[in-house]
C-alpha positions, 0 to 999 in steps of 0.5 A, a space after each residue: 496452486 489455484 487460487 480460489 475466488 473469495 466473495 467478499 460480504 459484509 452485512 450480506 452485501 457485496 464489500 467494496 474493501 480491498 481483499 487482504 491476501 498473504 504473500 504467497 496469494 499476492 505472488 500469485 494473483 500478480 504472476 497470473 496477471 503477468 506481472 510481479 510485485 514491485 520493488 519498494 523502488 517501484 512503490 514509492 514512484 507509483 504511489 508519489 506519481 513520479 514526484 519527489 515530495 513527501 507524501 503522493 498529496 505533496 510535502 505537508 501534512 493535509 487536514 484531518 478532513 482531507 487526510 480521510 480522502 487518502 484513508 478511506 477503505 471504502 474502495 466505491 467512495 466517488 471522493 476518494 483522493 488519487 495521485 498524479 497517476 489517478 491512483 487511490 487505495 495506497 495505504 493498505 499495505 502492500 506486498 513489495 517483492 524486497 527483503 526488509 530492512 531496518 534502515 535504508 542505509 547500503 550495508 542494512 542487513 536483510 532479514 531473511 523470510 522478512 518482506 517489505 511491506 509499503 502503504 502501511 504507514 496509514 495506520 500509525 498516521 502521522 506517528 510512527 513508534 516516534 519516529 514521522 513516518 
C-alpha cells in the first residue's frame, strides 16, 4: 500500500508539528526507510541517550519554564531542549513495536492487538492516574 503524502497546514501555513500516523502508517513509512519500530528497550536508551536517569534531562523534575523546552510542539522552535544524542520531539507518542503490558513484571500478560506506545507520558506531565510517571 502506498502511503500518500499529507500536507500539513495550519492557518494556510505549512505546519511544523509532527504528523500523527496510525500504527500501520508508522510500520510502513519505517519498512520503507529500512528500518522497524523499536522496541520499548530501544526507546528508552534512544530517548535517555544511553543513561540511566529518570528523565533524558537527568532524575529531577525541571522548572515549568525548562520543562516546555522538552514539551514543545512546535518541532522549527531553535530552543528546543534535545538529550545527549541531540534528539528532540520525544513526548508525542511514539509507536514501539512490542505488545502492552500492564506492568513490566516477567510473567506480565500481553495484550493482544495492544501496542506500546512510549513519550506519551508528557501529556499527563508529571501525574499519571496517580501514579509518577
Amino acid at each position: 500500500m502506498p502511503l500518500a503524502r499529507a500536507e500539513h497546514t495550519y492557518n494556510d501555513v505549512p505546519a511544523t508539528y509532527p504528523a500523527f500516523l496510525t500504527r500501520s502508517e508508522a510500520e510502513e513509512v519505517t519498512r520503507l526507510l529500512g528500518g522497524s519500530l523499536p522496541s520499548e528497550e530501544q526507546w528508552e536508551y534512544a530517548c535517555r541517550a544511553g543513561t540511566s536517569s529518570l528523565f533524558c534531562f537527568g532524575s529531577k523534575v525541571l522548572s515549568k519554564d525548562q520543562l516546555e523546552r522538552w514539551l514543545e510542539w512546535d518541532l522549527s522552535d531553535p530552543n528546543l531542549a534535545s538529550n545527549g544524542f541531540g534528539l528532540t520531539g520525544l513526548f508525542f507518542g511514539e509507536w514501539c513495536r512490542d505488545l502492552f503490558t500492564k506492568s513490566y513484571a516477567s510473567d506480565a500478560e500481553k495484550l493482544p492487538n495492544a501496542y506500546a506506545i512510549r513519550g506519551g507520558g508528557a501529556y499527563f506531565w508529571p501525574w499519571q492516574d496517580e501514579e509518577w510517571v
